[in-house]
LUMROGU-29445 format. One record per residue (C-alpha): residue number from 1; residue in three letters; x, y, z. Coordinates in pm, whole numbers, plus 50000, padded with zeros to 5 digits. Layout:
<nodes>
node num: NUM	residu: ala	px: X	py: Y	pz: Z
...
</nodes>
This chain:
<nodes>
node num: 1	residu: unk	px: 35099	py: 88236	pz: 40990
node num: 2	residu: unk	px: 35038	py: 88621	pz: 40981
node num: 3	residu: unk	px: 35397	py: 88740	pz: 40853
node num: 4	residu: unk	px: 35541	py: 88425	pz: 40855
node num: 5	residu: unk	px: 35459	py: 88060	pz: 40707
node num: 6	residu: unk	px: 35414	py: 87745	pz: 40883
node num: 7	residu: unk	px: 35609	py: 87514	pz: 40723
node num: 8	residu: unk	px: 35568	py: 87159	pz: 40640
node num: 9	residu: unk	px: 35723	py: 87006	pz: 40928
node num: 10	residu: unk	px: 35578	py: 87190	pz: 41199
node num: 11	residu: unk	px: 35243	py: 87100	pz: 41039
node num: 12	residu: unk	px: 35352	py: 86732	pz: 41034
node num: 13	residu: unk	px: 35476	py: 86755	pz: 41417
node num: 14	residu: unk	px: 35148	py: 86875	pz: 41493
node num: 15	residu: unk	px: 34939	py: 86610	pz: 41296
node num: 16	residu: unk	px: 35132	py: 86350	pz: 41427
node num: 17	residu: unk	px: 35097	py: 86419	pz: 41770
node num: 18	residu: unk	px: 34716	py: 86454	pz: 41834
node num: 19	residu: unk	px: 34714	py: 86132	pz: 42011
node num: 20	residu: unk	px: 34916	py: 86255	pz: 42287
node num: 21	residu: unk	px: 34598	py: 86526	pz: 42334
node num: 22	residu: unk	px: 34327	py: 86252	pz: 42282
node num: 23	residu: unk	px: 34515	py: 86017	pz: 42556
node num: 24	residu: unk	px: 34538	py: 86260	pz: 42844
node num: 25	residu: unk	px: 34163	py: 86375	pz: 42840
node num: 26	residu: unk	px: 34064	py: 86041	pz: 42844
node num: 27	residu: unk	px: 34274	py: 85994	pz: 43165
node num: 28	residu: unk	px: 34134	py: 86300	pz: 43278
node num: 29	residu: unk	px: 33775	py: 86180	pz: 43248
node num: 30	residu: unk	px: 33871	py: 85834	pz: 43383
node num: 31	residu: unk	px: 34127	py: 85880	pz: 43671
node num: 32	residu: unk	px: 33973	py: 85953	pz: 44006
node num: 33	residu: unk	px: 34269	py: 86227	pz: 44098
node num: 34	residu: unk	px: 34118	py: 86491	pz: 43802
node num: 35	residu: unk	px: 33753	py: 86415	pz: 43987
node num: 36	residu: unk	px: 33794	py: 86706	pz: 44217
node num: 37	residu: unk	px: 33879	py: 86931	pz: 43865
node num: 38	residu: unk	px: 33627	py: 86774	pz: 43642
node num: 39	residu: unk	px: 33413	py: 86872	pz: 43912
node num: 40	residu: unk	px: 33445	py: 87212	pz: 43941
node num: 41	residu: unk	px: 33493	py: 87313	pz: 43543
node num: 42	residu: unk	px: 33171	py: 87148	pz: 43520
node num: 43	residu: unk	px: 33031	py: 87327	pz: 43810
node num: 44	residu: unk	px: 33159	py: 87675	pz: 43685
node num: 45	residu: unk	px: 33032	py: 87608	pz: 43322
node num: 46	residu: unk	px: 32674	py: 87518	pz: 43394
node num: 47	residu: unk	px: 32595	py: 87718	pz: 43706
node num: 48	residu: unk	px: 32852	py: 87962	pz: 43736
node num: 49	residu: unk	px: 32759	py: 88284	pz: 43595
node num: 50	residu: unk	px: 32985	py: 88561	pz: 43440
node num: 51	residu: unk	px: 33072	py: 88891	pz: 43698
node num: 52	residu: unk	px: 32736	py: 89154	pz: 43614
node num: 53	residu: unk	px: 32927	py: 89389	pz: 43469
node num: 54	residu: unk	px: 33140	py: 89193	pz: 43195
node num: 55	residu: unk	px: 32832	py: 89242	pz: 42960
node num: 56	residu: unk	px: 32827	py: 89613	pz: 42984
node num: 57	residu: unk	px: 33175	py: 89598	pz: 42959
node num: 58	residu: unk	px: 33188	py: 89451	pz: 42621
node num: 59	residu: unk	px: 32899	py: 89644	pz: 42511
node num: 60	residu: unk	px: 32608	py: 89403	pz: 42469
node num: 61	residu: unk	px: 32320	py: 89564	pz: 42450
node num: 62	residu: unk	px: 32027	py: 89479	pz: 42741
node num: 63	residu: unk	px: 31822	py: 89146	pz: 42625
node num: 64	residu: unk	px: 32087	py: 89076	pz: 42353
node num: 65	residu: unk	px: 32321	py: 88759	pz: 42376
node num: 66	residu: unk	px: 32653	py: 88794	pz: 42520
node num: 67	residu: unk	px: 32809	py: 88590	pz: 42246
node num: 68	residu: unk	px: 33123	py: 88375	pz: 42346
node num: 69	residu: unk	px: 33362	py: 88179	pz: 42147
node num: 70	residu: unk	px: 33559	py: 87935	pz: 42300
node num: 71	residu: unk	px: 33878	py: 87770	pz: 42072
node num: 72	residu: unk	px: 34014	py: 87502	pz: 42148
node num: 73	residu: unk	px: 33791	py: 87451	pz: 42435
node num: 74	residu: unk	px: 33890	py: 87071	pz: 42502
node num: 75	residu: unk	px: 33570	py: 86843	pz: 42654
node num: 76	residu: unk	px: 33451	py: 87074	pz: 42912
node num: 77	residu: unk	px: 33479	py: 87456	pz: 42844
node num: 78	residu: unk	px: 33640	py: 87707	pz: 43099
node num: 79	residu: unk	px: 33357	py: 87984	pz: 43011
node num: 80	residu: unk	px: 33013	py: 87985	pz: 43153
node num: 81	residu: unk	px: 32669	py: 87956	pz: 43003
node num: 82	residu: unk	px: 32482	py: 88224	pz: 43273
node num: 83	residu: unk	px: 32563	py: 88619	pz: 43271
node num: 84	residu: unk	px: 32249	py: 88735	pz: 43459
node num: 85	residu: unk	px: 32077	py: 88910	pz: 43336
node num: 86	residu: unk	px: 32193	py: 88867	pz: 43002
node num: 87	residu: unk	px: 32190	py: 88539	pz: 42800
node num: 88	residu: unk	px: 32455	py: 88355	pz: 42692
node num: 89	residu: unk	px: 32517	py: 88212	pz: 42337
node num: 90	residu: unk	px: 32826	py: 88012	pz: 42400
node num: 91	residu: unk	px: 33033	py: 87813	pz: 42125
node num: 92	residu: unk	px: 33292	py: 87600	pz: 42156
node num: 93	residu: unk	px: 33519	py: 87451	pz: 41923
node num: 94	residu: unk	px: 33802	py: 87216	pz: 41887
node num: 95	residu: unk	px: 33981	py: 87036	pz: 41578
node num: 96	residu: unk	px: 33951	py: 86745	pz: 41826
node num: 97	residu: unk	px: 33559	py: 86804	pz: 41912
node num: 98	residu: unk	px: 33483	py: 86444	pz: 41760
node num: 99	residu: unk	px: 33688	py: 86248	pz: 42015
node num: 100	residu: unk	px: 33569	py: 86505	pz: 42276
node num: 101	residu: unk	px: 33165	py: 86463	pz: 42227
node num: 102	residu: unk	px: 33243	py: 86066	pz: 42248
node num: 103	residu: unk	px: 33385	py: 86138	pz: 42563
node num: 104	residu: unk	px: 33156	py: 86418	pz: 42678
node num: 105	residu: unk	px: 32867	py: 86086	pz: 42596
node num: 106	residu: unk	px: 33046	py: 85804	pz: 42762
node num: 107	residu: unk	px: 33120	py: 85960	pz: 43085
node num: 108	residu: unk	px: 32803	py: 86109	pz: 43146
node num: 109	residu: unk	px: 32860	py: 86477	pz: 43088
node num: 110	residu: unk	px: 32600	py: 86511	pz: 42787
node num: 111	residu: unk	px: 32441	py: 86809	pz: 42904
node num: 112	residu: unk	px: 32763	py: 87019	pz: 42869
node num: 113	residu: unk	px: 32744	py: 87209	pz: 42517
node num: 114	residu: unk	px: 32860	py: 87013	pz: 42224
node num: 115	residu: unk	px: 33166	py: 87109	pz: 42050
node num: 116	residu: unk	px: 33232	py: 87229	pz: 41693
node num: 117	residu: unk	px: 33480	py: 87033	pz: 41491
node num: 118	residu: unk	px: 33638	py: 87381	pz: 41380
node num: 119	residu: unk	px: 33984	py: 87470	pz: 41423
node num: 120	residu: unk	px: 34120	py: 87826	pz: 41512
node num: 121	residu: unk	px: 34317	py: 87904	pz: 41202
node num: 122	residu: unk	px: 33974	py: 87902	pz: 41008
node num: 123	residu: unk	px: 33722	py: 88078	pz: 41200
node num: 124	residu: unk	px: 33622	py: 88283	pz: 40935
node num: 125	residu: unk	px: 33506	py: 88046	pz: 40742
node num: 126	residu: unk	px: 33230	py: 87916	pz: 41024
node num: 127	residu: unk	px: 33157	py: 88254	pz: 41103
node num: 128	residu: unk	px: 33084	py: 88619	pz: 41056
node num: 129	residu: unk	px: 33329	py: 88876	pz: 41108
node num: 130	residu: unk	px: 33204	py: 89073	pz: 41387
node num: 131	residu: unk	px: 33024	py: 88802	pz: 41560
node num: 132	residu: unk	px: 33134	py: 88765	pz: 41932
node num: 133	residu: unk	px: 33151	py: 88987	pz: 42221
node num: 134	residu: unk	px: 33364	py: 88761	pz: 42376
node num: 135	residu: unk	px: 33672	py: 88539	pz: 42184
node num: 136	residu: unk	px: 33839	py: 88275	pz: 42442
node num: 137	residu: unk	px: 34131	py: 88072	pz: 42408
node num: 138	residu: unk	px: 34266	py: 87873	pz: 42760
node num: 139	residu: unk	px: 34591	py: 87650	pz: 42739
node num: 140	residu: unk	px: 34576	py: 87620	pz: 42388
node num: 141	residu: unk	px: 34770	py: 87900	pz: 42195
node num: 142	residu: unk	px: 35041	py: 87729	pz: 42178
node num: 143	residu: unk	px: 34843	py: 87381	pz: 42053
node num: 144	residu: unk	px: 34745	py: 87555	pz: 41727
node num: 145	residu: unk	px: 34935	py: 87408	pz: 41391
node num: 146	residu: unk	px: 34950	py: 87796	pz: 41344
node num: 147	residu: unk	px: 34894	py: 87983	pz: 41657
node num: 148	residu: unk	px: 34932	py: 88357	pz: 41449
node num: 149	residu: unk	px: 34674	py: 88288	pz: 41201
node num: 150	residu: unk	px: 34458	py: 88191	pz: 41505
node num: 151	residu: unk	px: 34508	py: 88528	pz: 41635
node num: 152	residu: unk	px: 34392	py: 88699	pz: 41364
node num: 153	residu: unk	px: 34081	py: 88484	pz: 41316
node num: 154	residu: unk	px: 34038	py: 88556	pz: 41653
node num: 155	residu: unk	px: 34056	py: 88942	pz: 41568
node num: 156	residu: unk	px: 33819	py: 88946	pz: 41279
node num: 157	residu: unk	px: 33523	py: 88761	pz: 41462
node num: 158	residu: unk	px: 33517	py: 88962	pz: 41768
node num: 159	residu: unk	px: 33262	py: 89230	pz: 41776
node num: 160	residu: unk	px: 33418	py: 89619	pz: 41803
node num: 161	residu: unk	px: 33430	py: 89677	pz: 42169
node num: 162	residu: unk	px: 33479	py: 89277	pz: 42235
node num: 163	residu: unk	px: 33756	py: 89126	pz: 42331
node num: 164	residu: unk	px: 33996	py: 88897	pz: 42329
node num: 165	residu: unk	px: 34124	py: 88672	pz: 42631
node num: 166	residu: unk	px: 34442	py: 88437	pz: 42563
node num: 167	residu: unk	px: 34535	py: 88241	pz: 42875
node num: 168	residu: unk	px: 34876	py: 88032	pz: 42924
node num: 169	residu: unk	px: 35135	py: 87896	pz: 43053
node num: 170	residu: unk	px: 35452	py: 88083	pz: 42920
node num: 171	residu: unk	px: 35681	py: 87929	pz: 42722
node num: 172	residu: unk	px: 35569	py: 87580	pz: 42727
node num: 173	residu: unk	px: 35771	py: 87417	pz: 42446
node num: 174	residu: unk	px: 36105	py: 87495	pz: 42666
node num: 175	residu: unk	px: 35913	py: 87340	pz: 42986
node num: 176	residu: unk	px: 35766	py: 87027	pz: 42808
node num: 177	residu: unk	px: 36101	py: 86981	pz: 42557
node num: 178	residu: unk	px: 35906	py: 87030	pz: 42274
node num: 179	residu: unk	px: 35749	py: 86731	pz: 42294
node num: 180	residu: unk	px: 35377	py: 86637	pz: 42196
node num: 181	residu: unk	px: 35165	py: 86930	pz: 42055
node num: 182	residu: unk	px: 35421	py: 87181	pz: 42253
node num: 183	residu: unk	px: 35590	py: 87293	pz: 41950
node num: 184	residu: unk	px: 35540	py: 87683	pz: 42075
node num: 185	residu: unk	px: 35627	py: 87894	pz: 42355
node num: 186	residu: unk	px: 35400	py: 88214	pz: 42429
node num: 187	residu: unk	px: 35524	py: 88487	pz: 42650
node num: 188	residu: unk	px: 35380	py: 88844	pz: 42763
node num: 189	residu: unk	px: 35516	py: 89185	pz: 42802
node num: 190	residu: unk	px: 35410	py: 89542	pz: 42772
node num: 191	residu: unk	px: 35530	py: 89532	pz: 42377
node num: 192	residu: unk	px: 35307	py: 89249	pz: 42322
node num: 193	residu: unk	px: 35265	py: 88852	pz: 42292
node num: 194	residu: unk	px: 35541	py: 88682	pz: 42154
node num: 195	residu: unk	px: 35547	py: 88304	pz: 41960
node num: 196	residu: unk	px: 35912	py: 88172	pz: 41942
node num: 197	residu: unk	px: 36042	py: 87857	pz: 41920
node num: 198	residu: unk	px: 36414	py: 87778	pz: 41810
node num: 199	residu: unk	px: 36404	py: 87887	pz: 41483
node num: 200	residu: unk	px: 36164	py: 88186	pz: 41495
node num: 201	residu: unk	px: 35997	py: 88469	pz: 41641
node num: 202	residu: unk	px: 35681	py: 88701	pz: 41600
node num: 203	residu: unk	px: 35457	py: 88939	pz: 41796
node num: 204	residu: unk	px: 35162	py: 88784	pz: 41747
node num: 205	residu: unk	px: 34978	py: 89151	pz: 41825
node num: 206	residu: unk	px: 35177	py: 89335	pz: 41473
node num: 207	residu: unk	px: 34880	py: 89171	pz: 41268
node num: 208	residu: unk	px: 34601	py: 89312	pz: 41417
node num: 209	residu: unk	px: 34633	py: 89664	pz: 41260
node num: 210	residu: unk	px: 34647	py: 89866	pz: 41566
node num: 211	residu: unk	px: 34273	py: 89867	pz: 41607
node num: 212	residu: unk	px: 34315	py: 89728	pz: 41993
node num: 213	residu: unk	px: 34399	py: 89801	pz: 42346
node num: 214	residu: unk	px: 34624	py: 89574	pz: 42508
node num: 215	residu: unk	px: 34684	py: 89436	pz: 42870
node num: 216	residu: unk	px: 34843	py: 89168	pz: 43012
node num: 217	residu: unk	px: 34962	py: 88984	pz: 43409
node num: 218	residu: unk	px: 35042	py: 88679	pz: 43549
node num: 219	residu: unk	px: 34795	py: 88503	pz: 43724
node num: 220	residu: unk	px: 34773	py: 88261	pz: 43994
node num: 221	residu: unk	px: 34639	py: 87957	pz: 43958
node num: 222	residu: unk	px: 34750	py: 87763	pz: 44227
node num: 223	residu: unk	px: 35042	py: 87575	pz: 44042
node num: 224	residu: unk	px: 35343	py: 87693	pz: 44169
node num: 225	residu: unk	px: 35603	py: 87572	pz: 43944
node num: 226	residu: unk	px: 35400	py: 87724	pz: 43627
node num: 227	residu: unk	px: 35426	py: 88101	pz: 43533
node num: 228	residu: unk	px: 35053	py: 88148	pz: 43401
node num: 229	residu: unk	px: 34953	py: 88477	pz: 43254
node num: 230	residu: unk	px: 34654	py: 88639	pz: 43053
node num: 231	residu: unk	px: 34615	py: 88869	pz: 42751
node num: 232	residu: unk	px: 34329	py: 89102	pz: 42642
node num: 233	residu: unk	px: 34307	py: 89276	pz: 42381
node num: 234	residu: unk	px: 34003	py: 89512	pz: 42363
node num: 235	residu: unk	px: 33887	py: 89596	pz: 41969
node num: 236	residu: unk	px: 33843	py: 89944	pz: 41916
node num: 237	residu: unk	px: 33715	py: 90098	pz: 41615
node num: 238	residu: unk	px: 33946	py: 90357	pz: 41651
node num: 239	residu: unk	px: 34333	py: 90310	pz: 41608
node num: 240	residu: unk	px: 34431	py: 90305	pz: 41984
node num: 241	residu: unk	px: 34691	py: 90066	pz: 42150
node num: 242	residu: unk	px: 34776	py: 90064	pz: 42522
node num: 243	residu: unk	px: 35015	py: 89832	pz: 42691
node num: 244	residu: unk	px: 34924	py: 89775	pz: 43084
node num: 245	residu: unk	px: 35195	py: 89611	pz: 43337
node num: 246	residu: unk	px: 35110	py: 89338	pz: 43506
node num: 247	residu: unk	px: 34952	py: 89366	pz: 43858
node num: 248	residu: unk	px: 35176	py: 89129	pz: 44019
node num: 249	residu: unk	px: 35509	py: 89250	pz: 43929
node num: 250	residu: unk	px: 35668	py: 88984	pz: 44202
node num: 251	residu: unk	px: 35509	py: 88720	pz: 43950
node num: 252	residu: unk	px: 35720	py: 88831	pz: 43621
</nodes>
Protein backbone atom coordinates (compact mmCIF):
# COMPACT_ATOMS: atom_id res chain seq x y z
CA UNK A 1 0.00 0.00 0.00
CA UNK A 2 2.45 2.62 -1.52
CA UNK A 3 4.94 3.06 1.58
CA UNK A 4 3.17 0.99 3.73
CA UNK A 5 1.67 -2.74 3.71
CA UNK A 6 -1.76 -3.85 4.15
CA UNK A 7 -1.69 -6.35 6.47
CA UNK A 8 -3.50 -9.52 6.88
CA UNK A 9 -6.26 -8.45 8.95
CA UNK A 10 -7.33 -5.45 7.29
CA UNK A 11 -7.48 -7.63 4.15
CA UNK A 12 -9.62 -10.16 6.09
CA UNK A 13 -11.97 -7.21 7.51
CA UNK A 14 -12.45 -6.24 4.10
CA UNK A 15 -13.21 -9.76 2.57
CA UNK A 16 -15.44 -10.48 5.16
CA UNK A 17 -17.55 -7.69 4.89
CA UNK A 18 -18.61 -7.48 1.18
CA UNK A 19 -22.00 -8.58 2.05
CA UNK A 20 -22.76 -5.54 3.91
CA UNK A 21 -22.01 -3.68 0.21
CA UNK A 22 -24.02 -6.35 -1.79
CA UNK A 23 -27.13 -5.92 0.79
CA UNK A 24 -27.58 -2.18 0.63
CA UNK A 25 -27.61 -1.86 -3.27
CA UNK A 26 -30.04 -4.35 -3.43
CA UNK A 27 -32.22 -2.22 -1.06
CA UNK A 28 -31.34 0.57 -3.07
CA UNK A 29 -32.68 -0.94 -6.27
CA UNK A 30 -35.71 -2.38 -4.42
CA UNK A 31 -36.95 0.24 -1.85
CA UNK A 32 -39.23 2.87 -3.27
CA UNK A 33 -37.46 5.84 -0.99
CA UNK A 34 -33.91 5.52 -3.30
CA UNK A 35 -36.54 5.78 -6.52
CA UNK A 36 -36.21 9.49 -6.66
CA UNK A 37 -32.01 8.80 -6.63
CA UNK A 38 -31.96 5.82 -8.85
CA UNK A 39 -33.74 8.10 -10.97
CA UNK A 40 -31.66 10.78 -11.46
CA UNK A 41 -28.00 8.84 -11.51
CA UNK A 42 -29.61 7.09 -14.25
CA UNK A 43 -30.85 10.18 -15.83
CA UNK A 44 -27.39 11.98 -15.51
CA UNK A 45 -25.47 8.85 -16.84
CA UNK A 46 -27.35 8.24 -20.04
CA UNK A 47 -28.47 11.72 -21.07
CA UNK A 48 -26.54 14.00 -19.14
CA UNK A 49 -23.61 15.23 -20.91
CA UNK A 50 -20.19 16.43 -19.50
CA UNK A 51 -19.71 20.69 -19.27
CA UNK A 52 -18.11 21.56 -23.20
CA UNK A 53 -15.10 22.50 -22.02
CA UNK A 54 -13.94 19.49 -19.69
CA UNK A 55 -12.58 17.84 -22.95
CA UNK A 56 -10.34 20.66 -23.87
CA UNK A 57 -9.50 20.82 -20.49
CA UNK A 58 -7.99 17.47 -20.26
CA UNK A 59 -6.55 17.73 -23.59
CA UNK A 60 -8.46 15.34 -25.86
CA UNK A 61 -7.88 16.00 -29.05
CA UNK A 62 -11.18 17.01 -31.47
CA UNK A 63 -12.96 13.57 -32.74
CA UNK A 64 -10.87 11.53 -30.20
CA UNK A 65 -12.62 9.72 -27.16
CA UNK A 66 -12.71 11.38 -23.93
CA UNK A 67 -11.73 8.24 -22.12
CA UNK A 68 -13.18 7.79 -18.49
CA UNK A 69 -12.50 5.32 -15.85
CA UNK A 70 -14.78 4.86 -13.25
CA UNK A 71 -13.53 2.52 -9.93
CA UNK A 72 -15.54 1.30 -7.92
CA UNK A 73 -18.43 2.61 -9.75
CA UNK A 74 -21.19 0.47 -7.83
CA UNK A 75 -24.47 -0.52 -10.28
CA UNK A 76 -25.09 2.75 -11.80
CA UNK A 77 -22.04 5.06 -12.49
CA UNK A 78 -21.90 8.81 -11.34
CA UNK A 79 -20.06 9.83 -14.82
CA UNK A 80 -21.82 10.37 -18.05
CA UNK A 81 -21.67 8.70 -21.42
CA UNK A 82 -22.27 12.24 -23.67
CA UNK A 83 -19.49 15.15 -23.84
CA UNK A 84 -20.77 16.87 -27.02
CA UNK A 85 -19.11 17.08 -29.20
CA UNK A 86 -16.72 14.62 -28.21
CA UNK A 87 -17.41 10.89 -27.60
CA UNK A 88 -17.26 9.16 -24.67
CA UNK A 89 -15.49 5.78 -23.98
CA UNK A 90 -16.59 5.17 -20.46
CA UNK A 91 -15.44 2.12 -18.18
CA UNK A 92 -16.52 1.14 -15.14
CA UNK A 93 -15.31 -1.24 -12.74
CA UNK A 94 -15.98 -2.81 -9.47
CA UNK A 95 -14.52 -6.00 -7.52
CA UNK A 96 -18.29 -6.42 -6.94
CA UNK A 97 -19.37 -5.90 -10.82
CA UNK A 98 -20.80 -9.62 -10.80
CA UNK A 99 -23.48 -9.02 -8.16
CA UNK A 100 -23.95 -5.54 -9.74
CA UNK A 101 -24.74 -6.69 -13.59
CA UNK A 102 -27.32 -9.30 -11.86
CA UNK A 103 -28.83 -6.44 -10.44
CA UNK A 104 -28.32 -3.93 -13.25
CA UNK A 105 -30.52 -7.24 -15.30
CA UNK A 106 -33.19 -7.90 -12.78
CA UNK A 107 -34.35 -4.47 -12.21
CA UNK A 108 -34.49 -3.39 -15.59
CA UNK A 109 -31.54 -1.08 -15.96
CA UNK A 110 -29.70 -3.23 -18.77
CA UNK A 111 -28.94 -0.49 -20.95
CA UNK A 112 -26.62 1.18 -18.35
CA UNK A 113 -22.87 0.11 -19.24
CA UNK A 114 -21.78 -3.16 -17.86
CA UNK A 115 -19.23 -3.27 -15.26
CA UNK A 116 -15.71 -4.77 -15.16
CA UNK A 117 -15.00 -7.24 -12.43
CA UNK A 118 -11.57 -5.31 -11.81
CA UNK A 119 -10.55 -3.94 -8.65
CA UNK A 120 -8.58 -0.60 -8.13
CA UNK A 121 -5.40 -1.92 -6.62
CA UNK A 122 -4.74 -3.69 -10.08
CA UNK A 123 -5.52 -1.44 -12.80
CA UNK A 124 -2.47 -1.91 -14.45
CA UNK A 125 -2.88 -5.09 -15.14
CA UNK A 126 -6.37 -4.43 -17.30
CA UNK A 127 -4.89 -1.56 -18.76
CA UNK A 128 -2.32 0.64 -20.37
CA UNK A 129 -0.48 3.15 -18.59
CA UNK A 130 -1.49 6.32 -20.08
CA UNK A 131 -4.90 5.33 -21.04
CA UNK A 132 -7.60 7.76 -19.62
CA UNK A 133 -8.21 11.35 -19.79
CA UNK A 134 -10.35 11.06 -17.07
CA UNK A 135 -9.75 8.55 -13.69
CA UNK A 136 -12.98 8.63 -11.25
CA UNK A 137 -13.44 7.31 -7.96
CA UNK A 138 -17.00 8.47 -5.93
CA UNK A 139 -17.61 7.15 -2.26
CA UNK A 140 -15.30 4.50 -2.58
CA UNK A 141 -11.65 5.44 -1.52
CA UNK A 142 -12.06 4.43 1.50
CA UNK A 143 -13.85 0.84 0.33
CA UNK A 144 -10.56 -0.28 -1.27
CA UNK A 145 -8.68 -3.39 0.68
CA UNK A 146 -5.77 -0.92 -0.13
CA UNK A 147 -6.93 2.50 -0.90
CA UNK A 148 -2.90 3.81 -1.58
CA UNK A 149 -2.11 1.29 -4.09
CA UNK A 150 -5.41 2.39 -5.73
CA UNK A 151 -4.05 5.77 -5.96
CA UNK A 152 -1.21 4.99 -7.69
CA UNK A 153 -2.94 2.72 -10.21
CA UNK A 154 -5.00 5.49 -10.56
CA UNK A 155 -1.82 7.70 -11.37
CA UNK A 156 -0.21 5.45 -13.89
CA UNK A 157 -3.38 5.00 -16.18
CA UNK A 158 -4.31 8.53 -16.50
CA UNK A 159 -3.15 10.18 -19.60
CA UNK A 160 -0.47 13.35 -19.01
CA UNK A 161 -2.72 16.29 -18.77
CA UNK A 162 -5.71 13.94 -17.29
CA UNK A 163 -6.79 13.87 -14.18
CA UNK A 164 -7.76 12.51 -11.31
CA UNK A 165 -11.14 13.14 -9.31
CA UNK A 166 -11.50 11.39 -5.72
CA UNK A 167 -14.84 12.24 -4.12
CA UNK A 168 -15.83 11.51 -0.28
CA UNK A 169 -17.10 11.75 2.64
CA UNK A 170 -14.23 12.59 5.16
CA UNK A 171 -13.31 10.41 7.61
CA UNK A 172 -15.87 7.80 7.37
CA UNK A 173 -14.47 4.96 9.51
CA UNK A 174 -14.83 7.45 12.71
CA UNK A 175 -18.58 8.29 11.45
CA UNK A 176 -19.66 4.64 10.65
CA UNK A 177 -17.42 3.02 13.83
CA UNK A 178 -15.46 1.18 11.62
CA UNK A 179 -17.90 -1.03 10.83
CA UNK A 180 -18.61 -2.85 7.39
CA UNK A 181 -16.13 -1.98 4.53
CA UNK A 182 -15.37 1.50 6.55
CA UNK A 183 -12.07 0.44 7.70
CA UNK A 184 -10.53 4.03 6.38
CA UNK A 185 -10.99 7.57 6.90
CA UNK A 186 -9.93 10.09 4.00
CA UNK A 187 -9.47 13.72 4.70
CA UNK A 188 -8.26 16.87 2.53
CA UNK A 189 -6.03 19.75 3.06
CA UNK A 190 -3.70 21.98 1.16
CA UNK A 191 -0.64 19.35 2.05
CA UNK A 192 -2.57 16.66 0.54
CA UNK A 193 -5.05 13.56 1.06
CA UNK A 194 -4.56 11.74 4.04
CA UNK A 195 -5.62 7.70 4.87
CA UNK A 196 -5.57 7.10 8.70
CA UNK A 197 -7.19 4.86 10.70
CA UNK A 198 -6.10 4.01 14.42
CA UNK A 199 -3.05 2.54 13.82
CA UNK A 200 -1.70 4.46 10.79
CA UNK A 201 -1.26 7.28 8.60
CA UNK A 202 -0.12 8.26 4.95
CA UNK A 203 -0.47 11.02 2.35
CA UNK A 204 -1.77 9.20 -0.17
CA UNK A 205 -0.33 12.13 -2.77
CA UNK A 206 3.86 11.29 -1.53
CA UNK A 207 3.63 8.33 -4.16
CA UNK A 208 2.87 10.01 -7.10
CA UNK A 209 6.39 11.50 -7.74
CA UNK A 210 5.52 15.06 -7.88
CA UNK A 211 4.42 14.88 -11.47
CA UNK A 212 0.80 16.58 -10.46
CA UNK A 213 -1.10 19.63 -9.57
CA UNK A 214 -3.27 19.40 -6.72
CA UNK A 215 -6.67 20.96 -5.56
CA UNK A 216 -9.11 20.22 -3.27
CA UNK A 217 -12.93 21.77 -1.40
CA UNK A 218 -15.77 20.64 0.22
CA UNK A 219 -18.72 20.27 -1.63
CA UNK A 220 -22.31 20.35 -1.08
CA UNK A 221 -24.33 17.76 -1.66
CA UNK A 222 -27.31 18.36 0.07
CA UNK A 223 -26.57 16.11 3.21
CA UNK A 224 -26.07 18.20 5.94
CA UNK A 225 -24.67 16.13 8.59
CA UNK A 226 -21.81 14.79 6.03
CA UNK A 227 -18.61 16.88 5.30
CA UNK A 228 -18.14 15.84 1.49
CA UNK A 229 -15.15 17.06 -0.37
CA UNK A 230 -13.28 16.47 -3.80
CA UNK A 231 -9.66 16.00 -4.95
CA UNK A 232 -7.97 16.56 -8.36
CA UNK A 233 -4.99 15.99 -9.17
CA UNK A 234 -3.96 17.17 -12.70
CA UNK A 235 -0.81 14.92 -14.30
CA UNK A 236 1.75 17.00 -15.59
CA UNK A 237 4.67 15.87 -17.42
CA UNK A 238 6.61 18.28 -15.78
CA UNK A 239 7.44 18.13 -11.95
CA UNK A 240 4.89 20.81 -10.72
CA UNK A 241 2.69 20.56 -7.51
CA UNK A 242 0.16 23.20 -6.42
CA UNK A 243 -2.06 23.00 -3.43
CA UNK A 244 -5.48 25.17 -3.89
CA UNK A 245 -7.81 26.07 -0.69
CA UNK A 246 -11.00 25.16 -0.75
CA UNK A 247 -13.71 27.58 -2.08
CA UNK A 248 -15.94 27.26 0.76
CA UNK A 249 -13.78 27.94 3.63
CA UNK A 250 -17.17 28.10 6.00
CA UNK A 251 -17.40 24.28 4.92
CA UNK A 252 -13.84 23.10 6.46
Amino acid sequence: MGNQQLTPSQFDTWANNIHHEMAFWRHWFSDEKFAAGRESRYHQLRHEAYPPDLASELGVSPGVPLRVLDIGSGPISTQRMRARPYPVELICVDALADIYNLLLDEFGYADCPRIHKIRGEELTRFFARDSFHLVNIANALDHCEDPAQTVAEMFEVCRAGGRLEILSVENEGEREGYNGLHQWNLQADDAGLWLWNLGMRINLLDGLGGRFEYEWGYEDHGQQDLRIFKVLVQKVSSARRRAVRPSRQEAA
